[in-house]
TORKE-456747 format. One record per residue (C-alpha): residue number from 1; x negated, y, z. Coordinates in pm, 1 decimal, m for minus. Layout:
TORKE-456747
NODE    i      east     north        up
NODE  NUM         X         Y         Z
...
//
This chain:
TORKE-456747
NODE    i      east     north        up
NODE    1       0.0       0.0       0.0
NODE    2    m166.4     344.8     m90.8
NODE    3    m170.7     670.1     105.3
NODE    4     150.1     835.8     m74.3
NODE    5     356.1     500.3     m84.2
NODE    6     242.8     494.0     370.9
NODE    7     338.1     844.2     392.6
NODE    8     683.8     763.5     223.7
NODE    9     748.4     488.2     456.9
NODE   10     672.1     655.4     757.9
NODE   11     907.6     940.6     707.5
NODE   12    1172.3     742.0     537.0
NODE   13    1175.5     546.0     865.7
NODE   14    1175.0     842.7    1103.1
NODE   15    1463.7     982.5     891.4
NODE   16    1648.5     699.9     910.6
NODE   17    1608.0     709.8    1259.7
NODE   18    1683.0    1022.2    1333.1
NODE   19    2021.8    1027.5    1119.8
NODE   20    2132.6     785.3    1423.2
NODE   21    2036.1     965.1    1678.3
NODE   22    1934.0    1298.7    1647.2
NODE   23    1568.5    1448.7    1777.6
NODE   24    1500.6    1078.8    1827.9
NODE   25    1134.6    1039.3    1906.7
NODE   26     948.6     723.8    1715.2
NODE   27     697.2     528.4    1864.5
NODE   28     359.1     478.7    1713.5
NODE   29     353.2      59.8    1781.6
NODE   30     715.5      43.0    1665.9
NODE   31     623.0     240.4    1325.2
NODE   32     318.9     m10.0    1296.1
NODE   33     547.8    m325.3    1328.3
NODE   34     803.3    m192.8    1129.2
NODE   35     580.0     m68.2     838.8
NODE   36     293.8    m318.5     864.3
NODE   37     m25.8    m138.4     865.4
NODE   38    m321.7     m48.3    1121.9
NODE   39    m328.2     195.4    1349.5
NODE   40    m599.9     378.6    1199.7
NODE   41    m346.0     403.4     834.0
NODE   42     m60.8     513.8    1049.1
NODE   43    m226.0     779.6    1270.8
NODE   44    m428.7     957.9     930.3
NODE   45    m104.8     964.4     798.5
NODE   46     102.9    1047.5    1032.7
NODE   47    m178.4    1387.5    1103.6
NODE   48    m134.4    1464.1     757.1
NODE   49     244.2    1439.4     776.9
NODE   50     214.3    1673.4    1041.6
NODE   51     m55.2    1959.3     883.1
NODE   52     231.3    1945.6     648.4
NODE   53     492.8    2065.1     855.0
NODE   54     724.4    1716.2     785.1
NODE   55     608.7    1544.9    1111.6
NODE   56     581.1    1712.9    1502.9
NODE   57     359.8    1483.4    1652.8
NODE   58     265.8    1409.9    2072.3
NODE   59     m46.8    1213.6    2104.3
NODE   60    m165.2    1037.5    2398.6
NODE   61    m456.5     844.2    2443.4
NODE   62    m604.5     610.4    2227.1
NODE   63    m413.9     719.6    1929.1
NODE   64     m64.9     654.1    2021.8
NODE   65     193.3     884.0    1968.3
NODE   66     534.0    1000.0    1915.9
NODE   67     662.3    1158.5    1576.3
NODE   68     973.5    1322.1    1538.5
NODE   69    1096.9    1449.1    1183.5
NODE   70    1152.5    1849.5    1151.0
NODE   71    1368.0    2040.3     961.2
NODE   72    1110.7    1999.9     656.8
NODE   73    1059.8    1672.9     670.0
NODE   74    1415.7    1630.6     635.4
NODE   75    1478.0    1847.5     326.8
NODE   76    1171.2    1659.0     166.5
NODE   77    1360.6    1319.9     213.1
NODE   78    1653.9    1461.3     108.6
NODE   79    1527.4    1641.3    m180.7
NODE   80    1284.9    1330.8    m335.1
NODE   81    1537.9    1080.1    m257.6
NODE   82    1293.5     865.1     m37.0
//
């Protein structure tokens, strides 16, 4: 799976998500189960989801985290149909 096809996932999953239950926070080890990869794909991604404005992101240590879609990220699911 390549970088753009990750990124995708990850915020087609948060979306999801967050369609059910509103400002619902995702769990780093849940999005790696669900989406199959390392931590180390998830958490580059997931940063550059972020610097993008689709992702707001609370780290804790050892590179977990919780991601919740914004605003943006919304519209650019919405808008690509992904």
């Amino acid at each position: 799976m390549d970088e753009v096809e990750i990124r995708r996932k990850i915020l087609k999953n948060i979306y999801n998500l967050d369609k059910i239950s509103y400002g619902y926070s995702v769990d780093s080890r849940d999005l790696m189960e669900t989406l199959d990869i390392t931590s180390e794909e998830l958490f580059s991604n997931v940063e550059d989801l972020e610097k993008d404005g689709y992702l707001e992101l609370e780290i804790f240590l050892g590179n977990e985290f919780k991601a919740k879609i914004t605003p943006q990220g919304i519209k650019k699911v919405e808008k690509m149909g992904y």
